[in-house]
N, C-alpha and C positions, 0 to 999 in steps of 0.2 A: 483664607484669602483666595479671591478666584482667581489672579493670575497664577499661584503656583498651580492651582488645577488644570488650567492650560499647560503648561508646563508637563505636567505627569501624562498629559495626552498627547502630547507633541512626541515623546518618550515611547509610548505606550503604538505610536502611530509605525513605526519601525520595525520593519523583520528582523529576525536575531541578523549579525552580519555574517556575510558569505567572506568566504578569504580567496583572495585569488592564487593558485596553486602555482601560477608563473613566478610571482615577486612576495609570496608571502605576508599579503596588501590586506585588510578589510576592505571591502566593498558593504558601503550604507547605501538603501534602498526604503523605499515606501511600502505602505503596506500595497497597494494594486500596482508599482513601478515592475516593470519589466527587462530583465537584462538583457542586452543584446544574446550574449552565451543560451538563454533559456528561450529564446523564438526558434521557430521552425529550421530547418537546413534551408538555405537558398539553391534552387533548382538550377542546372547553366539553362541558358537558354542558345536551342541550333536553331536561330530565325539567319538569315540572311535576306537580304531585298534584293531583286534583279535590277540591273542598270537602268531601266526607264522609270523607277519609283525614286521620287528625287528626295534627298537627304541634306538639310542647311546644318551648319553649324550652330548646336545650340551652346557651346561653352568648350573650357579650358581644363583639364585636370589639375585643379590647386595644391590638392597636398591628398598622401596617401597616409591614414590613420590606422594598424590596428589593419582591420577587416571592412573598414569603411574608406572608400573610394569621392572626395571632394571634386565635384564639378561646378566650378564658379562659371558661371553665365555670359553669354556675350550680352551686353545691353542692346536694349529695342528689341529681344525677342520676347516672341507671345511667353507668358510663366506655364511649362508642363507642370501637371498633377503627378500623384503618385500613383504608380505602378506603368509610367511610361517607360517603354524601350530606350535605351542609349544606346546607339553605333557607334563603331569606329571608321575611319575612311575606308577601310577595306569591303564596306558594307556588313559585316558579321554582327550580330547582338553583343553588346557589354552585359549588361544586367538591365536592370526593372529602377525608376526610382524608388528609393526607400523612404525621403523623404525632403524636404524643403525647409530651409531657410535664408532669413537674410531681408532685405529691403524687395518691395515687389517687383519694381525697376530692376532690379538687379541681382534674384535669387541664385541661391544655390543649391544645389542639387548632392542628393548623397544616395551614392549605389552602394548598397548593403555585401557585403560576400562572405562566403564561412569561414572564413582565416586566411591570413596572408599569404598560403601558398596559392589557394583561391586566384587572387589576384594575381600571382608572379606569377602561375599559366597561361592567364590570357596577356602577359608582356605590356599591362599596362605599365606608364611611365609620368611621371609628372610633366606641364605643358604640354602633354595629346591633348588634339583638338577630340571633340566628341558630337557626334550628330543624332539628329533627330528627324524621322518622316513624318512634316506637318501634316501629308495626304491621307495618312494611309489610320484609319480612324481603328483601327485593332491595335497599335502599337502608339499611340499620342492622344492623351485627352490634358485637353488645358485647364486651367483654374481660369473661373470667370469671373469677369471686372466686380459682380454683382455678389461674389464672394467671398471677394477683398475686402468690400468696403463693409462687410455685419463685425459686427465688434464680439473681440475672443479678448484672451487673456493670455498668460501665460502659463496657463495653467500650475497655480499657484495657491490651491487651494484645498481645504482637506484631500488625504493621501496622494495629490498631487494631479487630481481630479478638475475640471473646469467650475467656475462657481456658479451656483445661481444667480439669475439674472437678477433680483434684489439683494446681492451679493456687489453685482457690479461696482469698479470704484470709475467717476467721468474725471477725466483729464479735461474736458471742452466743457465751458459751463452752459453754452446752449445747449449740447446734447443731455445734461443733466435735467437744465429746466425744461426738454421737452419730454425725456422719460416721465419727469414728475406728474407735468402735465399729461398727458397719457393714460398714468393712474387715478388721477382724477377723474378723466373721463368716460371713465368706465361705467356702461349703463346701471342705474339703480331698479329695483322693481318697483319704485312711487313712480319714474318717468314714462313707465310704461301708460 
């Protein structure tokens, strides 16, 4: 039967699991998933800005995770990319972004750190505001409107991989029938 074949590969798709040595936990993983514990060390960063390099408020610290630092967003500002600088009011560097989530209007921002003592040096605290230097093009690059709108996934597909695009599933049934169409009109060598 093929579905149990799927089955045996969905199985077969899984690293043996890792045990977390804190809580005596399995940890299941994909075969190409990456654990936070197994990336690089986070570098600190000694950036400071001088006072005439202006710095807005891009968010809120929402909640402190573990070794990841929650920066929920003020709305109506531009969405920063990853490996954007975060300040604090004192002008000093936080970290880099790690990475983004959430509604576009209203991302969220996650600063990576090597462990919670990590963060209990630099005296982060839950509700610090956090800033960002729109000016200063070495320390902010934004995600642009033109890269919102290409269509991703959630990356949900073999070992947790993004699918092919005749993989795609349309939620819009115009975008459907213009894909189709699309493939349709793909030149033949008689129209030549």
């Amino acid at each position: 039967d093929d579905d149990d074949d799927d089955d045996l590969i969905l199985i077969q798709d899984f690293d043996e699991p890792q045990y977390d040595k804190k809580s005596d936990c399995q940890k299941l993983k994909t075969k190409d998933e990456v654990l936070l514990e197994e990336l690089p060390a986070v570098e600190d960063l000694f950036i400071s800005v001088p006072e005439d390099v202006e710095l807005k408020p891009i968010g809120v610290v929402s909640s402190i995770l573990s070794q990841l630092v929650i920066v929920e967003s003020v709305e109506n500002t531009p969405a920063l990319n990853e490996d954007s600088i975060i300040f604090r009011e004192d002008r000093h560097a936080v970290g880099k972004v790690f990475e983004i989530f959430g509604p576009v209007r209203h991302p969220y921002y996650v600063i990576r750190f090597n462990d919670e003592s990590h963060i209990q040096s630099k005296g982060l605290q839950t509700r610090e505001t956090m800033y960002f230097a729109p000016a200063v093009k070495d320390f902010t690059q934004y995600i642009f409107a033109e890269k919102l709108k290409e269509r991703g996934s959630d990356a949900s597909w073999k070992n947790d991989q993004e699918p092919p695009p005749e993989a795609l599933d349309y939620s819009d049934d115009e975008k459907e029938k213009e894909a189709k169409q699309k493939k349709k009109k793909k030149p033949s060598k008689k129209n030549r």
